[in-house]
DRENDO-1510 file (C-alpha; in Angstrom, 1 decimal, always signed):
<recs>
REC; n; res; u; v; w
REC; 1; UNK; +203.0; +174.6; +49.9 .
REC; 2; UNK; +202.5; +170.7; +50.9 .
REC; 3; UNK; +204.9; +168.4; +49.4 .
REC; 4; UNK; +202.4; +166.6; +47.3 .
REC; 5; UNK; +202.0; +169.5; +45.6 .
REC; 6; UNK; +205.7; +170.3; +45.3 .
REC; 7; UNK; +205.8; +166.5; +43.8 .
REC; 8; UNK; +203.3; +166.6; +41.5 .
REC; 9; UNK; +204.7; +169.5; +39.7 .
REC; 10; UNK; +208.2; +168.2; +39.5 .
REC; 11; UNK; +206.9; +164.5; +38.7 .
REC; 12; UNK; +204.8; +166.3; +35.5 .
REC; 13; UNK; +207.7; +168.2; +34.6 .
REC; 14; UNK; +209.6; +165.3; +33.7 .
REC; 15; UNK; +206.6; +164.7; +31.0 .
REC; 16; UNK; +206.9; +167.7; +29.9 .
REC; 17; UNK; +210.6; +167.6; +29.2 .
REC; 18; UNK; +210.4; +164.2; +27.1 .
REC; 19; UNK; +207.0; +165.9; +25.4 .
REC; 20; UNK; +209.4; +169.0; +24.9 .
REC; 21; UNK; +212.1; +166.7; +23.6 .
REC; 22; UNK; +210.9; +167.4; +19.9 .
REC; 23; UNK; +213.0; +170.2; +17.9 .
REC; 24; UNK; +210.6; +171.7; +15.7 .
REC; 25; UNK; +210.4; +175.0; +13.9 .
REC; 26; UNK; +207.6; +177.1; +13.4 .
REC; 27; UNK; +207.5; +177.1; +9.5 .
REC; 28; UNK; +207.9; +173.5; +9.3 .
REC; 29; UNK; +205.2; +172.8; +11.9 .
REC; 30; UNK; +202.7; +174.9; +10.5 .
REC; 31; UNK; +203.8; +174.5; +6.5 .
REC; 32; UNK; +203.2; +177.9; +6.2 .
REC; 33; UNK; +204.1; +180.1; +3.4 .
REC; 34; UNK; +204.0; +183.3; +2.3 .
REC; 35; UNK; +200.6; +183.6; +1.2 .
REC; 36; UNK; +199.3; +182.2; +4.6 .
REC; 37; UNK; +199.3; +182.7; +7.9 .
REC; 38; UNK; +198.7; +181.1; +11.2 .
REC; 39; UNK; +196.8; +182.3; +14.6 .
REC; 40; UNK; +195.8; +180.0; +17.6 .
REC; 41; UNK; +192.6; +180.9; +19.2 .
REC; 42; UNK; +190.2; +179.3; +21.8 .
REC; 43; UNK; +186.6; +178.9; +22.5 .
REC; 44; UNK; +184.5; +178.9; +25.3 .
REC; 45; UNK; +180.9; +178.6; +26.1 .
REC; 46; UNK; +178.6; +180.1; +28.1 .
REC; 47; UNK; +180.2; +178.9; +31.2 .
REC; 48; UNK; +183.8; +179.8; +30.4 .
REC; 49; UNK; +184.4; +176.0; +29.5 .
REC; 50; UNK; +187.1; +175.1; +27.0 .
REC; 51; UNK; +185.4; +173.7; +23.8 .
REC; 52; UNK; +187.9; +171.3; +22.0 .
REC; 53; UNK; +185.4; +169.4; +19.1 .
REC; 54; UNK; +185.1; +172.4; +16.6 .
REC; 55; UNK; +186.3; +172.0; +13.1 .
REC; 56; UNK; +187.1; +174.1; +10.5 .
REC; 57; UNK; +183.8; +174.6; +9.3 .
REC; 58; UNK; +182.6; +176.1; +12.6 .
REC; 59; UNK; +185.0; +178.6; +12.0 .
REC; 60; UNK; +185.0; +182.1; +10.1 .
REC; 61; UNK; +187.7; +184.6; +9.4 .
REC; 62; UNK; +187.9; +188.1; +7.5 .
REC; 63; UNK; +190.9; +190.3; +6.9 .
REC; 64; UNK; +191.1; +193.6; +6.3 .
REC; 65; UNK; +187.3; +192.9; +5.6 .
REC; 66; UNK; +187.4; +190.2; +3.5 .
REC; 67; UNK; +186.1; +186.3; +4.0 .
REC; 68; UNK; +189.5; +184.6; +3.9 .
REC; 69; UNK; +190.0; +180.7; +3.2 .
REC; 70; UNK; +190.3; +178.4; +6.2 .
REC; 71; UNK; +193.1; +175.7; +5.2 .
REC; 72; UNK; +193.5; +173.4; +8.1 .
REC; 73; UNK; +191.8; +173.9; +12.0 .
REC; 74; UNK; +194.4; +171.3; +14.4 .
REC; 75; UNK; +196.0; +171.2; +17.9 .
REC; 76; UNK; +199.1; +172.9; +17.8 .
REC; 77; UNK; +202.1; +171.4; +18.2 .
REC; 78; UNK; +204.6; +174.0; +18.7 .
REC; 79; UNK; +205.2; +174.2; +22.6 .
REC; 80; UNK; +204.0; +177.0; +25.0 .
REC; 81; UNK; +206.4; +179.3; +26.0 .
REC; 82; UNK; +204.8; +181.4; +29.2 .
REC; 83; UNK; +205.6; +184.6; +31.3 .
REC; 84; UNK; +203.5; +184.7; +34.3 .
REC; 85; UNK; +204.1; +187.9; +35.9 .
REC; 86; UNK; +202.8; +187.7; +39.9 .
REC; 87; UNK; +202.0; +191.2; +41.2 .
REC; 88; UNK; +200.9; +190.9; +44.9 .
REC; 89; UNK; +202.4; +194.1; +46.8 .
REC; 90; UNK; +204.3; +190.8; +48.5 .
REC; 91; UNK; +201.4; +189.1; +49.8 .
REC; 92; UNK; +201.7; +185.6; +48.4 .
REC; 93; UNK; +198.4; +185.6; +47.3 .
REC; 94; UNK; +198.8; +183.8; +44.3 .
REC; 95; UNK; +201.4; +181.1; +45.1 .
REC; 96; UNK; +199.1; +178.5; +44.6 .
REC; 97; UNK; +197.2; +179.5; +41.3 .
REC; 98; UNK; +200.7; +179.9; +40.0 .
REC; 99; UNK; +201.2; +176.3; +41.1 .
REC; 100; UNK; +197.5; +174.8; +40.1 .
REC; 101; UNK; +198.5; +176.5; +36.8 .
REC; 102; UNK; +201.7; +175.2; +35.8 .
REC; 103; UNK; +200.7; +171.5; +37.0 .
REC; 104; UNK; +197.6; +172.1; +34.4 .
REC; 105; UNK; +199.7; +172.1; +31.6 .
REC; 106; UNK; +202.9; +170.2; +32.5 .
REC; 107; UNK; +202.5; +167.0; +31.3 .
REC; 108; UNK; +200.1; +167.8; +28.9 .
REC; 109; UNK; +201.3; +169.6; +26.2 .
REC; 110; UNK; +205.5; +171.5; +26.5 .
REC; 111; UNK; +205.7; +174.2; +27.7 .
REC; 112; UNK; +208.0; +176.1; +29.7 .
REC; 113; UNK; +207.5; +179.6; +32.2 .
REC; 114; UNK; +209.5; +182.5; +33.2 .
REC; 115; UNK; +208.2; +183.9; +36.9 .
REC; 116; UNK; +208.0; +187.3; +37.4 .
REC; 117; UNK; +207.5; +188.9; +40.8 .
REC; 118; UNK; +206.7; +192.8; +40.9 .
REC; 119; UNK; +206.5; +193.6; +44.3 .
REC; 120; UNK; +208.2; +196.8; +42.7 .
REC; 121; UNK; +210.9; +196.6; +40.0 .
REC; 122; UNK; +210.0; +193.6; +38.3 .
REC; 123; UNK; +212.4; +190.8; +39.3 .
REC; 124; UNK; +213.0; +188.0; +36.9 .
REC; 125; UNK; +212.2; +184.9; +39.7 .
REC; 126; UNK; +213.0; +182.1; +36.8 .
REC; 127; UNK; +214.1; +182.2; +33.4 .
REC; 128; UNK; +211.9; +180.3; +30.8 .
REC; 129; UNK; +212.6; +176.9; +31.8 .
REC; 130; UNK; +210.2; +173.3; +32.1 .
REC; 131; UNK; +212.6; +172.0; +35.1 .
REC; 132; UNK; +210.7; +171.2; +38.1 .
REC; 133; UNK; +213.2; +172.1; +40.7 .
REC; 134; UNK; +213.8; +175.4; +39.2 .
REC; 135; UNK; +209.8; +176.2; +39.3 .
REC; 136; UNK; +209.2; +174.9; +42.4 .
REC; 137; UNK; +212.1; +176.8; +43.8 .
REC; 138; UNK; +210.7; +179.9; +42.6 .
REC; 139; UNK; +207.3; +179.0; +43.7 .
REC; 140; UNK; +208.9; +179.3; +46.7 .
REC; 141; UNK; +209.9; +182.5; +46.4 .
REC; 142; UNK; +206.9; +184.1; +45.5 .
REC; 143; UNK; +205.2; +183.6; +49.1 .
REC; 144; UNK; +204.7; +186.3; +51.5 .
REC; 145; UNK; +207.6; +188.3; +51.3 .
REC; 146; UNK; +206.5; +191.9; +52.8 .
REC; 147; UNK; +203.7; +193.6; +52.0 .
REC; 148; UNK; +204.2; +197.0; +49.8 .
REC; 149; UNK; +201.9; +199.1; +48.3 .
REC; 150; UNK; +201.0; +201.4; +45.2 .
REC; 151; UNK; +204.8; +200.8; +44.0 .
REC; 152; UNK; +204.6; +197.8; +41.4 .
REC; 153; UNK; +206.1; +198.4; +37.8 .
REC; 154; UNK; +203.4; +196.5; +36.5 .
REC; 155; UNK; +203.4; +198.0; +33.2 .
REC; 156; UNK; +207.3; +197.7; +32.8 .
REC; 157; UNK; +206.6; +194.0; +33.8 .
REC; 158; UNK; +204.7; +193.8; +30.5 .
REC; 159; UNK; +206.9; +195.7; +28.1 .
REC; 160; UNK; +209.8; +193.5; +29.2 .
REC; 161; UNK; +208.0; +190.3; +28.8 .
REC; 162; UNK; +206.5; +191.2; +25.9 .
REC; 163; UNK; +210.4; +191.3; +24.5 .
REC; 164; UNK; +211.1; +188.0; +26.1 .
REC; 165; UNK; +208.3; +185.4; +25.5 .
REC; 166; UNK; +209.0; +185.9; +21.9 .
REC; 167; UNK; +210.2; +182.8; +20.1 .
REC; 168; UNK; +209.7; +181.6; +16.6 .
REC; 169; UNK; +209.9; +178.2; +17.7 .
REC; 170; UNK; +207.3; +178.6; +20.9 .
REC; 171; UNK; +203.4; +179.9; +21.3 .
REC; 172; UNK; +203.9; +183.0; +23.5 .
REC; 173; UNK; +201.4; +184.0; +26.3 .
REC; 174; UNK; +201.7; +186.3; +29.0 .
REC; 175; UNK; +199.9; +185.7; +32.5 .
REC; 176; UNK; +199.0; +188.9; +34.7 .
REC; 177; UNK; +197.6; +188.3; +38.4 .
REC; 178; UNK; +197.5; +191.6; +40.4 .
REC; 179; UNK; +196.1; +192.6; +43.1 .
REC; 180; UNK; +196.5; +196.6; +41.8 .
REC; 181; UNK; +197.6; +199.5; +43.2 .
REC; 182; UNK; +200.4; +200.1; +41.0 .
REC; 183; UNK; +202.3; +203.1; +40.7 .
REC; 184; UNK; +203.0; +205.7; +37.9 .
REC; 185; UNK; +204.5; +205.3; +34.6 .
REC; 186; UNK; +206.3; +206.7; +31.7 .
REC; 187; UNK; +205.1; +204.3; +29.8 .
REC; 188; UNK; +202.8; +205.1; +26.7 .
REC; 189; UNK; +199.7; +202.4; +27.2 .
REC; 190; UNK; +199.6; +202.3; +23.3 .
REC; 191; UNK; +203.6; +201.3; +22.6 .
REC; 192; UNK; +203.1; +198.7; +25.0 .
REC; 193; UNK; +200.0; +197.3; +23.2 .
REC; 194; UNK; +202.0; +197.8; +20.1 .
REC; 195; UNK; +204.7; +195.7; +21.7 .
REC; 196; UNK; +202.8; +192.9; +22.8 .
REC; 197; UNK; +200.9; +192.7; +19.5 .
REC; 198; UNK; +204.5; +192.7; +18.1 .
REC; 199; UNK; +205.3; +189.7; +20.3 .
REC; 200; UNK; +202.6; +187.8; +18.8 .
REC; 201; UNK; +201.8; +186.8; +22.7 .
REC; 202; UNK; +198.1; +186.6; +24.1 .
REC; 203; UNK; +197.4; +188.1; +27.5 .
REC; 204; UNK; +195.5; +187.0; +29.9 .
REC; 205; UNK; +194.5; +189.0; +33.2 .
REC; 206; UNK; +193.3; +187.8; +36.3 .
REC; 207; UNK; +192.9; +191.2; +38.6 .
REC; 208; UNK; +191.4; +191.0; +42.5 .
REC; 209; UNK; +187.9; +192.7; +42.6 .
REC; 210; UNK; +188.6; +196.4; +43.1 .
REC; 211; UNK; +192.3; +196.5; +41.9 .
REC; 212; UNK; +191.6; +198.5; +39.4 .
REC; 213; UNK; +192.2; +201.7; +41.8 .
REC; 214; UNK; +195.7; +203.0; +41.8 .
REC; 215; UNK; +197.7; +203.6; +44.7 .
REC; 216; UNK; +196.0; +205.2; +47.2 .
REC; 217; UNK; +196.8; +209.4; +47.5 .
REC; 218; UNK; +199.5; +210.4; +49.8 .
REC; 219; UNK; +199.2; +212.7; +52.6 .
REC; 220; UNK; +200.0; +216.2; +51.6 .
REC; 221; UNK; +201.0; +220.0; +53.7 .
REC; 222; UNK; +198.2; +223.0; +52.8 .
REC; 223; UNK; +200.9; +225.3; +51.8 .
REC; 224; UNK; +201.2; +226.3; +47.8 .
REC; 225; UNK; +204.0; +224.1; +46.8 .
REC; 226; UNK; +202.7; +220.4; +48.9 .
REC; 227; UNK; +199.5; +221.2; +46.9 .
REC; 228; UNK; +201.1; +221.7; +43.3 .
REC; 229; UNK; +202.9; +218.5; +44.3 .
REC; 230; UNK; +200.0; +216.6; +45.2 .
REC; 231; UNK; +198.3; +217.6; +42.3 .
REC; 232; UNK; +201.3; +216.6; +40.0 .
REC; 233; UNK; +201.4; +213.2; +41.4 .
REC; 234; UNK; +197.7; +212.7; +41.3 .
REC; 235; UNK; +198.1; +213.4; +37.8 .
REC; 236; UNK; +200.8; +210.9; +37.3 .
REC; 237; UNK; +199.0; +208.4; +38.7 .
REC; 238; UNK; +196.0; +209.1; +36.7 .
REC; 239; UNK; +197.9; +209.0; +33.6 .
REC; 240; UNK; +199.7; +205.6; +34.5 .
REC; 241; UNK; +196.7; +203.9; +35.0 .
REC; 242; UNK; +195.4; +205.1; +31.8 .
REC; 243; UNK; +198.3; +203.8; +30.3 .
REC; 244; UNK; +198.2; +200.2; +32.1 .
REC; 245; UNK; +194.4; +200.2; +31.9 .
REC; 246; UNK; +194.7; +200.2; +27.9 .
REC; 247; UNK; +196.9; +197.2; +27.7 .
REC; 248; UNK; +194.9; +195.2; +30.9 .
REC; 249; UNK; +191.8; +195.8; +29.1 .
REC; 250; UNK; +192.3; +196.7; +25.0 .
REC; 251; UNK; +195.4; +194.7; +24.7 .
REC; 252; UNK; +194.4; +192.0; +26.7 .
REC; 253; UNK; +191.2; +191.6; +24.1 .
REC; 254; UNK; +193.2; +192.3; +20.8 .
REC; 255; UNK; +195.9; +189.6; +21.7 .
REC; 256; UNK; +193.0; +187.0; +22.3 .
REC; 257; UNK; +192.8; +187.0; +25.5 .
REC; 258; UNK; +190.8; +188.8; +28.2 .
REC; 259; UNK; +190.9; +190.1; +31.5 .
REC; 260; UNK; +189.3; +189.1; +34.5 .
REC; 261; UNK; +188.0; +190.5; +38.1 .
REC; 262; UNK; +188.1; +188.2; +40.3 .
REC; 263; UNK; +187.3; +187.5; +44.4 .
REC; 264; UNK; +190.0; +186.8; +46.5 .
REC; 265; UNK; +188.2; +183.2; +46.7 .
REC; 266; UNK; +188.1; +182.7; +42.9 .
REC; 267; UNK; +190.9; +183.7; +41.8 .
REC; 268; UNK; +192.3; +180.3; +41.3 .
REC; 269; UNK; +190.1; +178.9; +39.4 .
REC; 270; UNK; +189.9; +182.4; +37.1 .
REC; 271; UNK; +193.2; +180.9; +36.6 .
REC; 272; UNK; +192.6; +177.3; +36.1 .
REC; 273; UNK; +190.2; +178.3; +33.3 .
REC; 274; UNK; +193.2; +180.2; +31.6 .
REC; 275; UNK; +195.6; +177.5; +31.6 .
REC; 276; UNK; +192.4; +175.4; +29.7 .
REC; 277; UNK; +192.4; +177.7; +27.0 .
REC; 278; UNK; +195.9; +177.8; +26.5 .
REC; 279; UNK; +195.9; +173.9; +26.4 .
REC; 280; UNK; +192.8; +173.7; +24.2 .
REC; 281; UNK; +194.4; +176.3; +22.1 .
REC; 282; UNK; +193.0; +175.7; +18.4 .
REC; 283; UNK; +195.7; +176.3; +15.6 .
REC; 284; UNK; +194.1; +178.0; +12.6 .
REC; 285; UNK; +195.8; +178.1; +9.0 .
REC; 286; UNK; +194.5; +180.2; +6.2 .
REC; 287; UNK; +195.0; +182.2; +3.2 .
REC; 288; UNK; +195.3; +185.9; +3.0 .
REC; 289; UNK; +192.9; +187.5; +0.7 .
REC; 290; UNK; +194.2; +188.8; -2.1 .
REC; 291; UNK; +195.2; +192.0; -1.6 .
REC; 292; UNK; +195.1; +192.4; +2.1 .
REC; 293; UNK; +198.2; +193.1; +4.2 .
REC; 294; UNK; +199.6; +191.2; +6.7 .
REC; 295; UNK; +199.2; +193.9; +9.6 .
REC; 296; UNK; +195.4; +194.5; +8.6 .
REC; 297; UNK; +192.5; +193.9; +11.4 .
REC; 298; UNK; +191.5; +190.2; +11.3 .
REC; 299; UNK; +188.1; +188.8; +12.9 .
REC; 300; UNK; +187.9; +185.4; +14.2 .
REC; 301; UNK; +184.1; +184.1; +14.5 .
REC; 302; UNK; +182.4; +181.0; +14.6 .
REC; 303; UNK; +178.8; +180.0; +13.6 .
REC; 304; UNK; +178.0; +177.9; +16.7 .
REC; 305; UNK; +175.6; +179.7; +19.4 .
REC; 306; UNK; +176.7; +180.3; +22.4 .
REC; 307; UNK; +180.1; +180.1; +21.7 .
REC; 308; UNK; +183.0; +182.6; +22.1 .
REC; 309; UNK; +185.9; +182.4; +19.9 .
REC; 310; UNK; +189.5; +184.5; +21.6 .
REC; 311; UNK; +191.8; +185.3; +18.9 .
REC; 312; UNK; +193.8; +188.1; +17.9 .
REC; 313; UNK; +192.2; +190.9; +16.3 .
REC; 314; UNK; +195.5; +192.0; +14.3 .
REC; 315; UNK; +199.1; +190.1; +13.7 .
REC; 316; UNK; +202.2; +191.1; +13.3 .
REC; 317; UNK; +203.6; +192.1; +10.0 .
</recs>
């Protein structure tokens, strides 16, 4: 990484910690009470772009099936509290998306990340934490660090960070980029969605082309028992990505975010477009129609054309 990288993202931390400075709560920020609630969305057009003019006209929301009363449509101002969770098999290969993406929203709005690396056991790199030496030095140590295949607890990645991103004072996100080939699980895919919609954290993917594949099989003996084997761990992989497939894809969609496949050469800017929908985030206030509970399905729509609207599809109770 050059230096004037390294400087940049130190130099817009600094913004980022007066901008942080601020202690606000989550109720008082959002004057919410019990009758309402409060869900931050983005929207796109056709090209992916950020759209930041809409109001709260352009907007429409149901719960539980029912029209429900927009209050107020603003910028948030509760600060962005972000696990990005790199899972390489050790490559480095995303070093400096993780980089581009932290200097896109330092110094723009506060926020603070926790870096993950899952080369195999996921490894807490840095707690949450808006200090530029202590992301640049784990920058750092997500380079190339030994290449290691169809071994990444990529799903246990997400169920912990789905318990640590949580803060009532913070907007929580979680930040995937994989290059796949993880291996199996014990892990329901369905808890962990439950989790993460628990969390109240969107999740955004950002998968290589092709990593959708698990690890590749083993070699295996012809005699009975290296076949049941075999076939036993064939199954467990099939099963774990099941499982991780549901939250990549289902969870990824019903937190209000989404999950991209991306070429090797696009990846960063898959990225770059994530960390503008995070800092265009739209904070949305309304009423709860009478009668519908908290937990219901929600839909978030707008009446513009050609415009896509990522929100949660259900909150937690």
């Amino acid at each position: 990484m050059s230096h004037a990288l390294t400087s940049s993202v130190v130099g817009a931390a600094a913004v980022a910690v007066l901008a942080g400075s601020l202690d606000i709560t989550a109720q008082a920020a959002r004057g919410q009470t019990s009758a309402t609630r409060t869900i931050y969305a983005s929207a796109t057009d056709k090209d992916g772009t950020a759209l930041t003019d809409l109001q709260a006209t352009d907007f429409e929301i149901k719960a539980g099936g029912k029209t429900a009363e927009i209050i107020s449509v603003a910028s948030p101002k509760i600060p962005l509290r972000i696990a990005l969770l790199v899972s390489d098999q050790g490559t480095g290969a995303f070093q400096r998306g993780t980089a581009q993406f932290m200097q896109k929203l330092l110094g723009h709005v506060p926020a603070e990340f926790a870096l993950y690396s899952i080369v195999v056991q996921p490894e807490k790199i840095v707690d949450f934490s808006h200090d530029g030496a202590e992301l640049n030095a784990g920058l750092t140590r997500i380079g190339p660090r030994g290449r290691q295949t169809g071994t990444a607890q990529l799903l246990e990645a997400i169920q912990e960070a789905t318990k640590e991103v949580q803060h009532e004072d913070r907007r929580p996100a979680i930040v995937v980029m994989r290059l796949g080939g993880e291996g199996p699980t014990t892990l329901s895919g369905n808890e962990v969605r439950d989790q993460l919609r628990k969390s109240g954290a969107v999740l955004y993917v950002v998968s290589a082309a092709g990593a959708q594949g698990s690890a590749p099989p083993q070699a295996r003996g012809t005699d009975a028992v290296s076949v049941q084997q075999g076939q036993l761990r064939d199954q467990e992989l099939a099963e774990g990505q099941f499982a991780l497939n549901q939250v990549l894809g289902d969870g990824a969609k019903e937190s209000g975010g989404r999950h991209d496949q991306v070429i090797a050469t696009t990846h960063a800017k898959a990225v770059e477009q994530v960390a503008e929908e995070l800092l265009h985030q739209y904070e949305i206030q309304y009423a709860l129609p009478e009668g519908v509970k908290p937990g219901e399905k929600i839909s978030v729509t707008t009446k513009r054309k050609g415009v896509t609207v990522h929100a949660p599809s259900r909150l937690p109770n």
